[in-house]
N, C-alpha and C positions, 0 to 999 in steps of 0.2 A: 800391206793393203789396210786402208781404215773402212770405215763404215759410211756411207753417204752421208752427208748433213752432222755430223759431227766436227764442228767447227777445231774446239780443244785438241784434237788428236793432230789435225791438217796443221796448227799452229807449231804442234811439238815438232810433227816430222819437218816444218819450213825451217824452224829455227838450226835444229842438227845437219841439214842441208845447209845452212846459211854458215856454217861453225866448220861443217867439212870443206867448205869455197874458202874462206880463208885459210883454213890451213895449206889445202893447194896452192891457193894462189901465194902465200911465204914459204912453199916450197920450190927448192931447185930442181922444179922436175924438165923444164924445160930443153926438149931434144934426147929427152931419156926414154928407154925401150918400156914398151907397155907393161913387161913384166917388172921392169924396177915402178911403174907409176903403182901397178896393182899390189905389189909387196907394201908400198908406203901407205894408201889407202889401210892394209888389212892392218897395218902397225897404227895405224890413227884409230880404225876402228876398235883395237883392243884394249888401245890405251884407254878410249873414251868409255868402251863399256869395263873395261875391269880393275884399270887404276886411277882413272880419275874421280875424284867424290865429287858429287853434287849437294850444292846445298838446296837443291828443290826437293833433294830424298834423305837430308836433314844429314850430310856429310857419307853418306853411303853411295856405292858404286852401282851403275843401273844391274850389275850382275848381283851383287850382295842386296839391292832390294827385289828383285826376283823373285833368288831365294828366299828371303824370309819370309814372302807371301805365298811360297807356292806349294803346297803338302808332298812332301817324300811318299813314294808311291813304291812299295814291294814288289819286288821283282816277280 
């Protein structure tokens, strides 16, 4: 969920939408069971957030800039 009127944020989540349609769409999912399309989705989505670098977070992974902005909190 974003925040009303917040253009920037609606642009991020079009663009990661527009990035997941193609992968689908170059994927052979076509006549495949929901659970093999959901398995592919959850491997697109970890790739994207934990091995892929972006260069809009200067080569870092959306999980490694997370972390580095977000204070470890004591259990």
């Amino acid at each position: 969920m974003i925040k009303p009127r917040t253009q920037a944020h609606n642009g991020k989540v079009e663009r990661f939408n527009q990035t997941l349609l193609r992968f689908v769409s170059s994927s052979d999912l076509a006549g495949k069971s929901i659970e093999i399309f959901n398995s592919k989705i959850q491997d697109f989505i970890h790739f994207h957030n934990e091995v892929r670098p972006h260069t809009s977070l200067n080569g870092l992974t959306p999980l490694q800039a997370f972390q580095k902005h977000t204070p470890i909190r004591a259990a």
